[in-house]
N, C-alpha and C positions, 0 to 999 in steps of 0.2 A: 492582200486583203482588199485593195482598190481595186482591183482587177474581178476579185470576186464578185463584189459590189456591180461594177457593169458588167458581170456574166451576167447576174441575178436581174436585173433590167433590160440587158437585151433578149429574155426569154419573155418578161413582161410586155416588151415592144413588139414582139415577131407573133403572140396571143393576140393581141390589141392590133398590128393589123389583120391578122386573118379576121378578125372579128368585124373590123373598120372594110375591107376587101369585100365578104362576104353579103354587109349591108348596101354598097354601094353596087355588088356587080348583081345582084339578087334585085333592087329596082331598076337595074339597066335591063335587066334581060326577061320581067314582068309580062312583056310582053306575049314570052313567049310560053308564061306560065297559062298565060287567060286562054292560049289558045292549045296547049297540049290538055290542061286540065278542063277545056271547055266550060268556063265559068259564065261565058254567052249564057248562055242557055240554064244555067242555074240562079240568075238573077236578070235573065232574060233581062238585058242589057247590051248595049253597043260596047266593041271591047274597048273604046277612043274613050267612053264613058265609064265603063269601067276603070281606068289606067287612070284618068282625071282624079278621080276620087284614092286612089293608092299615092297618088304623086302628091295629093293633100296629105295623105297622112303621113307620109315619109317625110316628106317638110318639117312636117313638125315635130318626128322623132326624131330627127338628127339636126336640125337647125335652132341653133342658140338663140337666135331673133325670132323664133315663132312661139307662142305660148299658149295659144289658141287651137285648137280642133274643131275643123267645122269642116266637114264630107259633104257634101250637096244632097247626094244621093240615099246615103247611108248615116241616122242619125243615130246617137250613142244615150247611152243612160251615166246615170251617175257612176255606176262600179267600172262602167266600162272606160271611160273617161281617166280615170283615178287609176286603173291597169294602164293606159298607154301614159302617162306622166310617167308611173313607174318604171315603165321599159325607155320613156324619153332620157331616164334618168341615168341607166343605166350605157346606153347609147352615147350619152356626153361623158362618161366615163373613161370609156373605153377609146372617145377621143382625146381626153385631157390625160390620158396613159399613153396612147400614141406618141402627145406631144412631148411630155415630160421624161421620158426613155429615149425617145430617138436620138438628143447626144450623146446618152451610154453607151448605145447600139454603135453609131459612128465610131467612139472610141476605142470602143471593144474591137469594131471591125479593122481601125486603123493601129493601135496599136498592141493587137494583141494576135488578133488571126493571123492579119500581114506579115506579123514578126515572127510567125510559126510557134506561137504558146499557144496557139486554141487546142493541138493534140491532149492540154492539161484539162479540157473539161468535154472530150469528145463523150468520156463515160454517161457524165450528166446529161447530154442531147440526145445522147443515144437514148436512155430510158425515159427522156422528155417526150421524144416525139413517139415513143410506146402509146401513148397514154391514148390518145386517140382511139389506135388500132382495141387498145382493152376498153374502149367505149363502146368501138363497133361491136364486140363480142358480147358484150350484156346487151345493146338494143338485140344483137339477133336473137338473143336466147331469150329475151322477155318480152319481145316487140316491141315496136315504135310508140306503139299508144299508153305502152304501160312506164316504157321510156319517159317518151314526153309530159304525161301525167309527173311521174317522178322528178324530174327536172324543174318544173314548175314548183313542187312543194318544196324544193329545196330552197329554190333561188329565191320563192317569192314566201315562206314560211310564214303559216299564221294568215296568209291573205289568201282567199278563194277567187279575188273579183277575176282571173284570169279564167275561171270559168264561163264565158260568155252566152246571153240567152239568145237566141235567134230572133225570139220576140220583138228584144228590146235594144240590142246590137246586130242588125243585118250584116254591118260589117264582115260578119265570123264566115260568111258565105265564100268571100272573094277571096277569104285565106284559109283554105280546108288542109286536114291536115297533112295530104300530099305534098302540099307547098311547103310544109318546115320539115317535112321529109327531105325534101328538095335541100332548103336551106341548112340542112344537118350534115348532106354528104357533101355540101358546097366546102361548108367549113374545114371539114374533115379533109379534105384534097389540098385546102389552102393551108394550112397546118401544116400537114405533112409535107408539102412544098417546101413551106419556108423553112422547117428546120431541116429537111433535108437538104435543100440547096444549101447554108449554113454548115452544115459537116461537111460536106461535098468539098465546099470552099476552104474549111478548115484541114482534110486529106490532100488534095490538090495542094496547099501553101507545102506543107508539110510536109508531100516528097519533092518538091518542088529543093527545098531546103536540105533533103537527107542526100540530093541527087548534085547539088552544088556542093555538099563535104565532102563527099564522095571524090569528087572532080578536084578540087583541092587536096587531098591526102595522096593523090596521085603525083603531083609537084611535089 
């Protein structure tokens, strides 16, 4: 039953980083969104200037000591405001899950994979790291925009303010929706990274183990 417990948390953990992975390598590599997506030119702006005002507002979605939003360039209305607190919120989540799993994760890794019991929950990773793939298969077959629409009413039910106006949040410009395009296949690779690597590690122990009994019934 303890063991179950930190299976169930380090699945919690290995989500919570892909999620933590994908926001971090996603403003490391900004840069080279502004410049494949050409957003120059759509807010006819310097991309140095552009990236200033992104490096503002990632600050303050993922930083516990920022509570403020203030874009130089790009100013926000009230709904719009009230949307990224929401996503701040959900941001510190996903760090305070990181933290709070990560010694299940360790435990799990040390005394359960190491010891070759992970073959007892290969079934459940196996259909864990499915999920993804059966993500990809409804965006293909509905599209990204009806996806992403969908995604939003779920997570954020009952609130619209993630519909942003151009008017009155320019902001919406610098992140078109190629960009969480972008951020969707990001995650989708990290994902299936990490629990792939995780079985991988889990098979590896495990003949590792069936190939040292093996060697011993020989004696």
């Amino acid at each position: 039953m303890k063991d179950k417990f930190h299976f169930i948390f380090s699945l919690l953990f290995l989500l919570a980083f892909s999620v933590l992975a994908t926001i971090y390598l996603v403003w490391l590599f900004y840069p080279l969104e502004i410049s494949l997506l050409g957003l120059e030119k759509v807010v006819y702006m310097k991309s140095g200037q552009i990236q200033d005002n992104f490096n503002r507002l990632m600050l303050y979605l993922t930083s516990p000591f920022h509570w403020q939003l203030v874009m130089l360039d790009f100013p926000s209305s009230k709904d719009g405001l009230h949307h990224f607190e929401q996503v701040k919120w959900l941001f510190h989540l996903a760090q305070i899950c990181f933290l709070l799993t990560l010694p299940s994760f360790l435990f799990f890794m040390k005394n359960v994979v190491q010891k070759g019991y992970g073959v007892l929950y290969q079934r459940s990773l196996k259909f864990t790291a499915l999920i993804p793939l059966i993500l990809t298969l409804i965006t293909v077959g509905i599209g990204f925009d009806s996806f992403f629409t969908l995604f939003h009413q779920v997570l954020f039910a009952g609130d619209d303010t993630w519909l942003f106006n151009p008017n009155t949040d320019s902001v919406i410009y610098i992140l078109p929706e190629a960009f969480f395009l972008h951020c969707f296949l990001l995650f989708l690779i990290l994902y299936e990274v990490s629990f792939c690597s995780l079985l991988w590690q889990i098979r590896r122990k495990n003949k590792e183990n069936r190939g040292s009994t093996e060697e011993t019934n020989r004696f």
